[in-house]
Every structure is written in structure tokens, then in C-alpha cells.
C-alpha positions in Angstrom: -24.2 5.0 12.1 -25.1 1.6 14.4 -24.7 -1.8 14.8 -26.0 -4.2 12.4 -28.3 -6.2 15.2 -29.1 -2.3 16.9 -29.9 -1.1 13.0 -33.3 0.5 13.2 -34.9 -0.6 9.5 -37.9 1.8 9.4 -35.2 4.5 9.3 -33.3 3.3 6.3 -34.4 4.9 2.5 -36.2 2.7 0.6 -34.1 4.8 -2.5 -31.2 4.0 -3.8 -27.6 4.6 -2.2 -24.3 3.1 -0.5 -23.9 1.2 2.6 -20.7 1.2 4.5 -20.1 -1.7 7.2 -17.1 -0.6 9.4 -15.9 -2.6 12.7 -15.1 -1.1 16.6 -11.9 1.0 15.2 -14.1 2.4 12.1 -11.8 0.3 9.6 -14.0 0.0 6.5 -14.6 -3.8 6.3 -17.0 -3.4 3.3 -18.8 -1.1 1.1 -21.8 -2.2 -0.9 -24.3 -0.7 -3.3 -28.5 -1.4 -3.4 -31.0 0.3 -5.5 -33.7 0.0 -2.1 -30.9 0.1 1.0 -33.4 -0.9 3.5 -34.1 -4.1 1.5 -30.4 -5.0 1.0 -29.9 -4.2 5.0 -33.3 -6.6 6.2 -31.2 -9.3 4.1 -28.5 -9.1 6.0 -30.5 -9.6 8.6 -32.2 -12.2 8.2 -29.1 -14.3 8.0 -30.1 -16.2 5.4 -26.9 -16.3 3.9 -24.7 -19.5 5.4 -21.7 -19.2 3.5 -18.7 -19.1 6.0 -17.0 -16.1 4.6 -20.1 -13.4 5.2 -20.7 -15.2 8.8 -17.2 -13.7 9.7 -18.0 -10.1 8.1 -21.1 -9.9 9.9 -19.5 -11.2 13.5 -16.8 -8.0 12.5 -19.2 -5.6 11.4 -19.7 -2.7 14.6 -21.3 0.2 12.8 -23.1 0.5 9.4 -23.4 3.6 7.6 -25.6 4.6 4.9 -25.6 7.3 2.1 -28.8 8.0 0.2 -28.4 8.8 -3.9 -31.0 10.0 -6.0 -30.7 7.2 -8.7 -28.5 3.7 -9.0 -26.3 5.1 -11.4 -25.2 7.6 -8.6 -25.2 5.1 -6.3 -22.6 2.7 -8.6 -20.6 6.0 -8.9 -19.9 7.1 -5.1 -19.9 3.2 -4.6 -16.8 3.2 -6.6 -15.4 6.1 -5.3 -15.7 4.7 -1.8 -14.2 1.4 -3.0 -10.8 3.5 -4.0 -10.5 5.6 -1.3 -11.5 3.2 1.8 -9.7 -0.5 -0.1 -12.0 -2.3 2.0 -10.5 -6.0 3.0 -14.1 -7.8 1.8 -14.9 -5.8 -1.5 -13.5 -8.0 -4.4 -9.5 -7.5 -5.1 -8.9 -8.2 -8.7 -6.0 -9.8 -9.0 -4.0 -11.9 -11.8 -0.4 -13.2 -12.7 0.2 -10.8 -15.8 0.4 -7.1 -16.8 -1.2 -6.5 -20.7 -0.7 -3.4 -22.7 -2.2 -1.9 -25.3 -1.4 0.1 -28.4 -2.0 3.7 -29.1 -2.2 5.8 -32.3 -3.1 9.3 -31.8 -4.4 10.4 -35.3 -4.8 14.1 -34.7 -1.5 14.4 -35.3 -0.1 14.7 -38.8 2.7 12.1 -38.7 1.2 10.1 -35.5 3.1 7.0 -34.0 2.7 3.8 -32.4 2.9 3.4 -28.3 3.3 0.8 -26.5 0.9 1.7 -23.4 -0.4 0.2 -19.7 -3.4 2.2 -19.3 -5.7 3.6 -21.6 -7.0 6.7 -21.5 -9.7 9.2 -22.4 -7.4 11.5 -24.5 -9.0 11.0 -28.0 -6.2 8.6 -29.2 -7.5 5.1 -30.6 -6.4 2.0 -28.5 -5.8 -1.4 -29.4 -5.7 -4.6 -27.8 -5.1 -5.6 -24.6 -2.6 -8.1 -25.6 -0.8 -10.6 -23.0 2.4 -10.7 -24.6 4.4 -7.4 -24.8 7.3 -9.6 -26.4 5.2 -10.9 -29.0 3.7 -7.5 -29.8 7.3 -5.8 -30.3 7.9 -9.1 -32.3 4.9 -8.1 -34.9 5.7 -4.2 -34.6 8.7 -5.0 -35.8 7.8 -6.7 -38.9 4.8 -3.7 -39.2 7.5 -1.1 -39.3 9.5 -2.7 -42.1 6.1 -2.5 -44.2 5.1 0.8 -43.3 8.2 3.1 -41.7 6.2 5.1 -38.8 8.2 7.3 -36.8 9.7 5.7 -33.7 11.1 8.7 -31.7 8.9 11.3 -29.8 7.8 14.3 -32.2 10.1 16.5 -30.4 12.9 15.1 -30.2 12.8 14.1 -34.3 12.4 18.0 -35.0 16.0 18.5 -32.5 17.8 16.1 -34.8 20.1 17.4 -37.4 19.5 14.5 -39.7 17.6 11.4 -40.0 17.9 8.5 -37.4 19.0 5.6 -38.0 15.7 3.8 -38.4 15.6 6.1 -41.4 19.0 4.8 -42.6 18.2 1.6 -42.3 14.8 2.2 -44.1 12.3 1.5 -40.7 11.3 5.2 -40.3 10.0 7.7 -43.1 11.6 10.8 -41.9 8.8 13.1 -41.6 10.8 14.9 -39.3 13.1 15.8 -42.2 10.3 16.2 -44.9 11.2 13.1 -46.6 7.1 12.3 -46.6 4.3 14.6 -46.9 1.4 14.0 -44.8 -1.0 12.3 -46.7 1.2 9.3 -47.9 2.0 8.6 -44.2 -1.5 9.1 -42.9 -2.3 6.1 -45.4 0.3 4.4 -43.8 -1.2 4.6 -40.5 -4.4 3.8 -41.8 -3.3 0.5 -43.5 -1.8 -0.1 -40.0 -5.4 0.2 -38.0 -6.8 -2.1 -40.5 -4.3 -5.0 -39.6 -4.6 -3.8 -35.9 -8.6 -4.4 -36.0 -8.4 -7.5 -37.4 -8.9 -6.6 -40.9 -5.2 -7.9 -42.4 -6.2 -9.2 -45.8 -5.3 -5.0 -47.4 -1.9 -6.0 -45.6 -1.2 -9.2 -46.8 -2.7 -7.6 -50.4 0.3 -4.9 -50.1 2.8 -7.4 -49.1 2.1 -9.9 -52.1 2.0 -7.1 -54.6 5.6 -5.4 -53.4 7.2 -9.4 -53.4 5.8 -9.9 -57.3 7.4 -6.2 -58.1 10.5 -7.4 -56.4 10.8 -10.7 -58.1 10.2 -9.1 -60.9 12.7 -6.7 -61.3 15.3 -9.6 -60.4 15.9 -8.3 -56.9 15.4 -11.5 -54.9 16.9 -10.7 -51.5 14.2 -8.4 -51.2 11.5 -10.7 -52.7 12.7 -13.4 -50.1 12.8 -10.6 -47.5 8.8 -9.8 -48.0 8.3 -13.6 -48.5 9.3 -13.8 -45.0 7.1 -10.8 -43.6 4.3 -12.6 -45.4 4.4 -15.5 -44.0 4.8 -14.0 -40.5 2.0 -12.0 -41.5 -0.8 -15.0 -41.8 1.0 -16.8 -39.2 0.2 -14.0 -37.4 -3.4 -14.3 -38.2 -3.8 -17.0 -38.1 -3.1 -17.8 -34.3 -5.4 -15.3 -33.5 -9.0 -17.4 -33.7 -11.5 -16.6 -35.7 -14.7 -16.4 -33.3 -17.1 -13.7 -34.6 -18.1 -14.0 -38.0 -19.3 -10.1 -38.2 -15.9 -8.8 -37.2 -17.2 -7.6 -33.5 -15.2 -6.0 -30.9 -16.6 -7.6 -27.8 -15.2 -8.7 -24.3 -16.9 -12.2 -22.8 -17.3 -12.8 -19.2 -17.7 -16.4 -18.6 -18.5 -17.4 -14.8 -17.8 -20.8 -13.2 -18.8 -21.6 -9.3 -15.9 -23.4 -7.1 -15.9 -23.7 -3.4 -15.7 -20.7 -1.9 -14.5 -18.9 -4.9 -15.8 -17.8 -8.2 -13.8 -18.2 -11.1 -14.3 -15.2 -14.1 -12.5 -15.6 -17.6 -12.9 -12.6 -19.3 -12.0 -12.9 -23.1 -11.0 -10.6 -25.7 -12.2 -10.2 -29.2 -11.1 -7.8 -31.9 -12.0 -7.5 -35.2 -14.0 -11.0 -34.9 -11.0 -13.1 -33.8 -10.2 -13.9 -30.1 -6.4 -11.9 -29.4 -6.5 -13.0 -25.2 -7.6 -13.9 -22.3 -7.5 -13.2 -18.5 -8.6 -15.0 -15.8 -9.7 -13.8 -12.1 -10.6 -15.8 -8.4 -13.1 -13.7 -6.8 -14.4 -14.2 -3.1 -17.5 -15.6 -2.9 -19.2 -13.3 -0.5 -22.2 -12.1 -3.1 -24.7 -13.5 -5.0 -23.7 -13.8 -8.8 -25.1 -10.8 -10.0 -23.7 -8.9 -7.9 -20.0 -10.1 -7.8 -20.7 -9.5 -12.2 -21.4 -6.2 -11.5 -18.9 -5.8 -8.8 -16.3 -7.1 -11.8 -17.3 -5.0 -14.3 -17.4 -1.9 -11.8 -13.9 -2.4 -10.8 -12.0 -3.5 -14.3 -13.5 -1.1 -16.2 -13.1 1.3 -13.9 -9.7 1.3 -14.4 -7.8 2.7 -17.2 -8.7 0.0 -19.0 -10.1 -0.2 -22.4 -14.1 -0.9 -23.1 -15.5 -2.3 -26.3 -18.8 -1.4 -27.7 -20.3 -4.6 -26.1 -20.2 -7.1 -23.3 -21.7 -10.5 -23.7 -22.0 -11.9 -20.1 -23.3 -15.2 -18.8 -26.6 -13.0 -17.0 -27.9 -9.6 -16.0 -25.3 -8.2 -13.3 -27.3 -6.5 -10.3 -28.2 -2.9 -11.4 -27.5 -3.5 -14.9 -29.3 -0.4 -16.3 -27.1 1.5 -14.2 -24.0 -0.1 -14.6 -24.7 0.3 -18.8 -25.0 4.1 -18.6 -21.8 4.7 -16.1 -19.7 2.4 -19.0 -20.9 4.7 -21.7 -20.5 7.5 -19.9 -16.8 6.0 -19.5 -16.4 5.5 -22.9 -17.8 8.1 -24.8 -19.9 6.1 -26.6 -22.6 3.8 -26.6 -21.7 0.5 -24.9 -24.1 -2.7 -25.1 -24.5 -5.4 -22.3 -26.1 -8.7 -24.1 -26.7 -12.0 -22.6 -27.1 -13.8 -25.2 -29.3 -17.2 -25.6 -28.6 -18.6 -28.9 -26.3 -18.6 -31.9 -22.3 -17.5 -32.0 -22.5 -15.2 -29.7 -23.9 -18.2 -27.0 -20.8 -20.3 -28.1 -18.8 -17.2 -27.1 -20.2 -17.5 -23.4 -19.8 -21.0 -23.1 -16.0 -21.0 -24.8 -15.6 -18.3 -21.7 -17.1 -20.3 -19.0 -15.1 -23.3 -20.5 -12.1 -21.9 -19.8 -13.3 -20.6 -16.7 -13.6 -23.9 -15.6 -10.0 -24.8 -17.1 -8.6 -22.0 -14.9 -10.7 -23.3 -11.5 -9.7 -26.5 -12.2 -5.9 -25.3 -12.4 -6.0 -23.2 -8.9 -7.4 -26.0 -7.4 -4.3 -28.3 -8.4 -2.2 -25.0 -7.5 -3.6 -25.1 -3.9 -3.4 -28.4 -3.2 0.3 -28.4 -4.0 0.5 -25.5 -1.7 -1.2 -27.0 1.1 1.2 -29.9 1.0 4.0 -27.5 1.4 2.0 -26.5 4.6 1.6 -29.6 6.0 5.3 -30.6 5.5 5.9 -27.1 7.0 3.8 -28.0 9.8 5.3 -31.3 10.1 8.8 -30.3 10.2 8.7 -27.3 12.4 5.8 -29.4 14.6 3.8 -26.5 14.8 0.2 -27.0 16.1 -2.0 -26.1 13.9 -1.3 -25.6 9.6 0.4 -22.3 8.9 -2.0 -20.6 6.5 -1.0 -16.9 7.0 2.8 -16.7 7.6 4.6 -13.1 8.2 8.5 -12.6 8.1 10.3 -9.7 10.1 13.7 -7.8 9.4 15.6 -5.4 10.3 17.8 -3.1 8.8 19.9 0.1 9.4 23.9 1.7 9.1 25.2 1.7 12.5 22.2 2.3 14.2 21.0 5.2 12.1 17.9 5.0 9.9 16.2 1.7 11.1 13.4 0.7 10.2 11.8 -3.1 10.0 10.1 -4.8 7.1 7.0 -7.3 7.1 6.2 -9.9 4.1 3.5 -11.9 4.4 2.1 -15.4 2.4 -1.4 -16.2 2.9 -2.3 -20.0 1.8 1.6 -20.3 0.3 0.9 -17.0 -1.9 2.6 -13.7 -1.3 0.1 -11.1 0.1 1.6 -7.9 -1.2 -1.3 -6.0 0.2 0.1 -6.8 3.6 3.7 -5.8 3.1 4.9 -3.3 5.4 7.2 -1.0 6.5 7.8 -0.4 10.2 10.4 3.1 11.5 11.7 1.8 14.8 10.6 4.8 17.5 11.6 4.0 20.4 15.1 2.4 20.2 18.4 4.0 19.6 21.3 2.9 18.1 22.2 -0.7 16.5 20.1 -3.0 18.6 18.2 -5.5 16.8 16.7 -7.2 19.9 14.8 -4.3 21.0 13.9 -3.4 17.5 12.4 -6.5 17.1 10.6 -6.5 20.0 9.1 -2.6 19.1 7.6 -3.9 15.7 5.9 -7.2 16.8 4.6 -5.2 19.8 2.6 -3.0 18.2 1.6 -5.9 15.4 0.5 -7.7 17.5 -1.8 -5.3 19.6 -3.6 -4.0 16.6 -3.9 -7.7 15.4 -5.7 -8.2 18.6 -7.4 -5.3 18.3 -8.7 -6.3 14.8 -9.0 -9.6 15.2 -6.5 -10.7 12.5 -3.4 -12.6 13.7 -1.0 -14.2 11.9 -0.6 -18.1 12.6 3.0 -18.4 12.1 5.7 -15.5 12.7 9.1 -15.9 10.9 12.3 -13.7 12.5 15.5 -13.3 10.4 18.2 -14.1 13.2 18.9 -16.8 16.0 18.4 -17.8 19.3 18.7 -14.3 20.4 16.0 -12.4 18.0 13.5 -15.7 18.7 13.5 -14.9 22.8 12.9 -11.5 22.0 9.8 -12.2 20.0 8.8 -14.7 22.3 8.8 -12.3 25.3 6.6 -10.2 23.6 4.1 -13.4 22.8 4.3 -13.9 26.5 3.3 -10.3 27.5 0.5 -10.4 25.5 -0.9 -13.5 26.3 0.2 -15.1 22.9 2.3 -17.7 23.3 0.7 -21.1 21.8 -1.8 -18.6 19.6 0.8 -17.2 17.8 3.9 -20.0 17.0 7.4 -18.7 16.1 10.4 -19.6 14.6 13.7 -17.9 13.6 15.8 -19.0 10.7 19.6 -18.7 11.3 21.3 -17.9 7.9 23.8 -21.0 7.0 27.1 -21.0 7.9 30.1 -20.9 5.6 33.5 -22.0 6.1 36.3 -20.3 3.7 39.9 -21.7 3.0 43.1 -19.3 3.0 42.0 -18.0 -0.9 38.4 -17.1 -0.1 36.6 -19.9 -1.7 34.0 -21.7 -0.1 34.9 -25.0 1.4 31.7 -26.3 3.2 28.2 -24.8 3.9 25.9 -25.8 6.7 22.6 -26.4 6.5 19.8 -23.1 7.6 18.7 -23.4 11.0 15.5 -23.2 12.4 15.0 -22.4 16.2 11.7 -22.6 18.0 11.0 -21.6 21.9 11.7 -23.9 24.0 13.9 -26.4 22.0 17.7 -26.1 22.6 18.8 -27.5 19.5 17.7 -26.4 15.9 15.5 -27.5 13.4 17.2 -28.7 9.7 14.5 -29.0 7.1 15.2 -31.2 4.2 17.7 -29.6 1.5 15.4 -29.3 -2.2 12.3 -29.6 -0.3 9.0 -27.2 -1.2 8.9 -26.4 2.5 12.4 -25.0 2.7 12.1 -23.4 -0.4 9.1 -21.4 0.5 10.7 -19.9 4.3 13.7 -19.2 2.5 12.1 -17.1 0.1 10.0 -15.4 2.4 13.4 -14.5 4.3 15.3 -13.5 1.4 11.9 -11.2 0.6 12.2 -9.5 3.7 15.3 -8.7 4.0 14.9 -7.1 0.3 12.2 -5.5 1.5 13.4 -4.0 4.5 16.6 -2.8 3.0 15.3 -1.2 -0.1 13.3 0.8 2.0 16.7 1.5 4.8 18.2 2.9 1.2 15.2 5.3 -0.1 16.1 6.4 3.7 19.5 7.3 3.3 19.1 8.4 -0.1 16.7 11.0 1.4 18.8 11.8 4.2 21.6 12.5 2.0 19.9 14.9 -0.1 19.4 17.1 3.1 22.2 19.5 3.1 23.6 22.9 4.9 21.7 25.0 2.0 18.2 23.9 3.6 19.3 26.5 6.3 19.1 29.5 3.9 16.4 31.5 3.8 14.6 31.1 0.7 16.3 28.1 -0.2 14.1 24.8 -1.1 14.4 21.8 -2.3 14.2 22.8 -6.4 16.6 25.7 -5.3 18.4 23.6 -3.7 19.0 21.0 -6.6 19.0 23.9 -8.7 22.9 25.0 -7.2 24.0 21.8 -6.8 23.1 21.4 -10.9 25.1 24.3 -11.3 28.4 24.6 -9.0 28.2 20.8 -8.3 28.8 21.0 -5.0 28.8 23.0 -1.6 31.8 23.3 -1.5 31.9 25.8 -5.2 29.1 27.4 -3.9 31.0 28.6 -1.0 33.5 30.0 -3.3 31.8 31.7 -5.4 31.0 34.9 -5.9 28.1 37.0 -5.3 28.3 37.8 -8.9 28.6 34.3 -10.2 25.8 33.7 -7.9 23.7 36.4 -9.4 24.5 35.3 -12.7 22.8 31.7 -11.9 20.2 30.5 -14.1 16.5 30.5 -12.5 17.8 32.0 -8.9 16.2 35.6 -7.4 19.2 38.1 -6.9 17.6 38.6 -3.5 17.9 34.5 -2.7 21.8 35.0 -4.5 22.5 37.6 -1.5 21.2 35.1 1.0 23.3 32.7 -0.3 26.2 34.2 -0.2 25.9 36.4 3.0 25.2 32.9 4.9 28.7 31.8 3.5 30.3 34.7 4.1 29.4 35.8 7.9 32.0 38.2 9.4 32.2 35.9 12.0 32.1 31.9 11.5 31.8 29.7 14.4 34.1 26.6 14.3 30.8 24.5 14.1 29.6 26.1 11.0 33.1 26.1 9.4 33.0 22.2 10.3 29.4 21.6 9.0 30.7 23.2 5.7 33.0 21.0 5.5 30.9 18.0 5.9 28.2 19.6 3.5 30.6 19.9 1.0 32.2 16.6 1.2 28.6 14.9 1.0 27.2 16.8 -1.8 30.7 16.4 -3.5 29.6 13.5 -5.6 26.1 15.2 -6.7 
């Protein structure tokens, strides 16, 4: 392992492997893949790369380490290892604004059932979708389930049932719990329910015309009227989902559009030859294009997600060859990379990279709504310099016991999640928020010096008081003007006789130096976005103070037994409900407890029953029992 400038070239492979660059503390900054490492490396060298973003790697980067592989594939595999375990800051983060699920069918089972799922997995079930709206989907399961009544309960608990749900009354379930179905008819169910699920919904449509004529003409027209309006739901169904493949494909489409700085990826879905979704992704531009593809495809389908039998892409991703076996080997099955050059599947590209475009076109209105809320921060606050990377303290803790401090953080007006943290206070005892305070943006700020990665703008929860706390830490570490910092006083309320509000003040913004606060503009963006950030950290920090207690509580006089763990533990508090009846009980009743060793029943009840009892322990009893009471 070496420095970038100090790396010795005629040592590297010329085989394929992994690279790692890492900075002074070791922190991974970047892991990277090549099928000849020493030619990936000399590139690097060179610096013939003048984009801005892999200038400031490379002026990071301390040490480089590489790992040899005996072929790409291999190399693609420990890459992504590497990439989970190490979450290095530079490799791509894939990140959008919406959660799909999927739907899953298992059937090996004789009466199998539908699932709504979140990953997909390689258990031998079949998958379908993704699909962006889970609302929607329950919206057409629904009207599935009154054409073909599936089970809708888990297999085991249908069999505890002593009669038929009510799905089954109400004619939505079968009852093959009950027998009221034999396995054959229902499988045909299930099957007629793939077909719509793949795309192929005429044989659905078919059933539900031929049921509405049987109805009608038996004179029951409630019922006709009722499958009238499944019908129609049916083809509307349908027909919003596009029709973009005329050979019924399943294929996802990666189209690619260039912005500055960023990359823009819409990735779209088609099933059954019609187009069911989209998702779109902003990727760092720190690689060429082949490589950020292939850097894509590594780390969404690496996930649980679900791969089709083929990928039409814009161009050859770096290491292609590769990259097709690991999918298949994902899969289970043979999986297809195409770049097509003509024809529909062409279209499909360029409908991709069209609404690629659409989606760069709409982050770049985003951020230039977000860097006027910036500027008017900036403005208002008269901060030096625009405040692109904003973190917010709190602190939080029941009188002085379990503190701990919280850290949210927005990076260009967008919450950065991946910098949330939580801080325990070490060093301070008791209720003081001051020196709290001051603990937590200490050692912030000394690794961000150490790193190289400051924040521009710190935000305290609190007044005058918390801000010259802060600040004499942004003193002591030479800070002050580097860093800026401001507190935000919470508003102040002024009640009548009855309770009710009668006036509210405005929120109050105190900076160093200034005697009197800061009012920003009621309604405006600015204010909106530093309350939020507040109002995120304090949720933050006290959800966390809670998961303390919580654990803290569950911590009780019976850890002190021999033999005694936490599942034992629960296990007597489940059965005497609290310590209180397990001091009072018997060595008998004790015995008699369900899943506990007689010898762990003695030691129970010998710790209880000690000849001699110290006030202390009798006292601690006490207190055990009333704090388990409720459990």
C-alpha cells in the first residue's frame, strides 16, 4: 500500500483485480475495478482527467491498495463486496425519491398466494413488477380477488381457523383452508392471474365478458353491472400501461443523459411488452460512461432487486462480458445485455434517454430553486460565503441521565441522511446542555479537520447561551470565520388565564458577535428550510434519548441471577408479570415455569429468598418490581 504520486507501476499486475484508494486515516475514499490494474493506475496518473470532482479525490487519496483476481468476473465480485462493506464516500450512491415493490406468487405451494414484497429474492417464487405505486397495485388486487378469490391470510394461520374468514363470506377468498376448493381449480386460478400479471390480460378480460353475459342472462343485473365495472377497470387498467414491445418482452432500458457534473440514468420497466414504470437516478460524474453503466448495473442489481432476461442499454458498460455472467449467475438464468442500433428496440433507448433528459432538466429547476433559498439564507443571516452543507445540533436527556446529541445535515438544500448521527455525551454529567454542546462539536470538528470535510454553516437548537458555547470551541480550534454559526431560539408564546394562545413571537436567530437577533421573513423558503432542519433534529436526537431509556428500562434486578439472560429474563416477566410475583412465588411455581431449567428455578428463588437481606437489596426489589410492574 502507497501513495498515488510514490506508486511504483512496474509492480502493479497487469491482470485483472480491485483497487482501493484510502486517505491519511485509512477511510476508504474509493474502490474501483480494472481488468489490467496497472493500466487503470498510469491513468490516474497521468492526470488527464480535469473534471473538478476526481481532482479533489486524487488531492485526498494517501495510500492505494490493490488486490489481484484471476478473471474480471472475480474482480466485479470482490469489487462489490468491497463497495458494501467499506460505503466509500466517491463510489456511486444510488439514490431516488420512491420505494417500489413487487409481487410474489410462490407456485410450489398447492393453494399459493399473492405478496406484496420490497425485495426480491432467490427463493424459487415468481416476481412481478417493480411497480411505483403500492396504492394503485392494492387498487387492482382488489378488483383481481373478486375475479379469482386467492387466499389472503398466511397458510398457517387459515389451517388455525375454525371456519372461513370473512373474505370467504363475503366471496373474495376460496376457502382452501376449509376444503371448499380442490387444488387444481385454484391452481387455474393462479395461473389466469400470472397471465394478467405478465401482461397477457385479454384470457382475463375473456373471463370477465363471459361471467357478465351469464349474469345478464339469468336476469341477475347487480351482478352483471358489478363485472361491467371490473371490466372496465380491467382495460383501463391496460390500457395505461403502454404498449412498447410488440413481442411481449420483459426488458429493463437504461437511458443515459450528460449534465454538468452529473449524469442523469432513467431506467425503465417493461413487462409483458408494455412499459409498467420508471425510475430515475443522478449519478456523480467521477467516471467515464462505461464505467459509471456498469457501476449502475453492479449496484441495482446487486440488490434484491428483480432482473429480466435482458437489458437494452445506450452502450457496452466497461467489462461487459463480466458484468453478463455475474447477472446470470444472479438470476439463475440466462440474462442478455443488447445495445441495440435499429428498430423498436432503438426507440426504447431513445424514449429512455428522453426522459432522462426530462428528469435532468427537472433537478436542474429543483436546484436552482434551492440555491435561491441559499442565497436568501445567506443574505439574511449575512453569512460570508453561501451555505451549501448545513449541520443542526441537539440535545436531549431526562434530568441529566441518558444524553446523547443528534446531528442532521442538508447538503445543497437536500437532507444528507448518510450524515445523520448520533453522538453519547462522555464526558459531562448531569443536565448541562452547554458543556454537552461543546463535547459534540469538539470532537466534529477535529475529525472534520482531520478529514478535510467541514461543514460551512453550523445550526445550534438554543440561544445566546448554547451559540457562545459553540463559538468557544470555533475559537480553540482556530475556526472562527471558517466555520459560521448561528442558534435558533424557539418562538415565544404568550398564554391568557384559560391556556390559549394569545400572541407568538417570531424565531430568533443569534449570531457571534451581534447583541440583538436575527428575524427572517415569516412564509419565506429560507425560514422554512432552518426550521425544518431544527424540528429534524430534535426528532432525531430524542428518538434516539427514547431507544435509550427503553433499553435502560428493560435492565432489571433478575440480570443479577446466575443463569439468568435476557430471553430468560423476558421469559419471567411473560409469565408472573412482574418482579414483584416472581419474588413471591414459590419454588414450585417456579419449577413449574414453562421453558426454565429447574437448576436456574433454584437460583431464582434462593436469590429472593436469602436468609439474610440487606436493606439495599430489599430496597432494589422494591424498585425492580415497581419498574417492571407495567411489563
Amino acid at each position: 500500500m502507497t501513495g498515488l504520486n510514490a506508486l511504483d507501476l512496474s509492480r502493479i499486475s497487469t491482470g485483472p483485480g480491485v483497487y482501493l484508494m484510502c486517505d491519511s486515516q485509512q477511510q476508504v475514499l474509493y474502490v474501483g475495478k480494472a481488468r489490467n490494474l496497472r493500466a487503470r493506475l498510469r491513468q490516474y496518473l497521468r492526470g488527464d482527467d480535469s473534471r473538478p470532482q476526481i481532482r479533489y479525490l486524487l488531492r485526498r487519496v494517501a495510500q492505494v491498495e490493490t488486490l489481484v483476481t484471476d478473471t474480471e468476473k472475480e474482480a466485479l465480485i470482490l469489487e462489490n463486496t468491497l463497495i458494501k462493506k467499506h460505503r466509500p464516500r466517491y463510489n456511486i450512491n444510488l439514490r431516488d425519491d420512491k420505494t417500489y415493490v413487487s409481487l410474489r406468487i410462490d407456485t410450489r405451494e398447492p393453494f399459493p398466494a399473492i405478496e406484496i414484497v420490497r425485495r426480491v429474492r432467490r427463493d424459487g417464487a415468481q416476481y412481478f413488477g417493480p411497480y411505483a405505486s403500492a396504492g394503485a397495485l392494492r387498487q387492482t388486487l382488489r378488483e383481481l380477488y373478486r375475479l379469482f378469490p386467492l387466499r389472503r391470510h398466511p397458510w398457517s394461520q387459515c389451517r388455525k381457523r375454525e371456519r372461513p374468514c370473512l373474505f370467504y363470506q363475503i366471496g373474495q377468498c376460496s376457502g382452501p383452508c376449509h376444503g371448499h376448493i380442490d387444488s387444481a381449480s385454484y391452481q387455474r386460478m393462479v395461473q389466469a392471474i400470472i397471465a394478467f400479471l405478465s401482461g397477457r390480460g385479454e384470457p382475463v378480460l375473456q373471463l370477465l365478458r363471459q361471467r357478465m353475459a351469464t349474469a345478464a342472462q339469468q336476469l341477475h343485473y347487480e351482478a352483471a353491472a358489478a363485472l361491467r365495472d371490473q371490466l372496465r377497470a380491467m382495460e383501463q387498467t391496460l390500457e395505461q400501461q403502454k404498449m412498447v414491445s410488440g413481442d411481449g418482452a420483459d426488458l429493463d432500458v437504461i437511458g443515459l443523459q450528460p449534465s454538468e457534473g452529473e449524469l442523469s440514468l432513467c431506467l425503465l420497466f417493461v413487462r409483458g411488452g408494455r412499459l409498467i414504470g420508471r425510475r430515475g437516478f443522478s449519478l456523480p460524474w467521477l467516471q467515464d460512461q462505461d464505467e459509471l453503466l456498469a457501476a449502475f448495473v453492479q449496484q441495482y442489481y446487486g440488490g434484491d432487486t428483480l432482473i429480466p432476461p435482458t437489458l437494452l442499454l445506450p452502450l457496452w458498460p466497461a467489462g461487459h462480458e463480466a458484468l453478463q455472467l455475474w447477472l446470470q449467475e444472479r438470476r439463475g438464468q440466462r440474462v442478455e445485455l443488447r445495445v441495440p442500433q435499429r428498430g423498436q428496440r432503438l426507440e426504447l433507448v431513445e424514449l429512455a434517454a428522453g426522459n432522462a433528459a426530462e428528469l435532468a432538466r427537472q433537478r436542474a429547476d429543483q436546484g436552482q430553486a434551492r440555491q435561491s433559498v441559499l442565497e436568501q439564507i445567506q443574505q439574511a443571516l449575512g453569512l460570508k460565503r453561501l451555505p451549501r452543507r448545513i449541520e443542526c445540533y441537539d440535545i436531549s436527556n431526562t434530568q441529566g441521565q441518558h444524553s446523547v446529541a443528534s446531528k442532521v445535515a442538508v447538503y445543497d438544500g437536500e437532507p444528507d441522511r448518510a450524515a445523520y448521527r448520533h453522538y453519547r455525551i462522555k464526558t459531562v454529567s448531569g443536565s448541562d446542555d452547554f458543556a454537552s454542546l461543546a463535547e459534540v462539536l469538539q470532537r466534529r470538528l477535529q475529525r472534520g479537520l482531520r478529514e478535510d470535510d467541514l461543514p460551512d454553516l453550523l445550526l445550534i437548537d438554543g440561544g445566546k447561551g448554547q451559540l457562545a458555547a459553540v463559538a468557544a470551541i470555533l475559537e480553540d480550534l482556530q475556526l472562527t470565520g471558517q466555520v459560521e454559526l448561528v442558534s435558533i431560539a424557539k418562538s415565544r408564546v404568550r398564554h391568557n388565564a384559560r391556556g390559549r394562545v394569545l400572541e407568538r413571537s417570531e424565531e430568533r436567530f443569534f449570531r457571534p458577535g451581534r447583541k440583538n437577533p436575527l428575524v427572517l421573513r415569516q412564509g419565506s423558503a429560507a425560514l422554512f428550510l432552518l426550521e425544518r432542519l431544527r424540528d429534524e433534529a430534535h426528532r432525531f436526537a430524542i428518538s434516539h434519548h427514547r431507544r435509550l431509556r427503553q433499553q435502560a428500562a428493560l435492565t432489571t434486578i433478575l440480570d443479577q441471577i446466575d443463569g439468568v439472560g435476557p430471553a430468560r429474563r423476558k421469559l419471567l416477566l411473560r409469565q408472573f408479570g412482574s418482579v414483584a410475583a416472581i419474588r413471591r412465588a414459590s419454588l414450585a411455581q417456579l419449577q413449574a415455569a414453562e421453558g426454565l431449567p429447574p437448576a436456574v428455578a433454584a437460583a431464582v428463588w434462593h436469590f429472593f429468598h436469602q436468609e439474610k437481606e440487606s436493606p439495599d437489596h430489599a430496597a432494589q426489589l422494591d424498585d425492580s418490581a415497581g419498574a417492571a410492574g407495567p411489563r
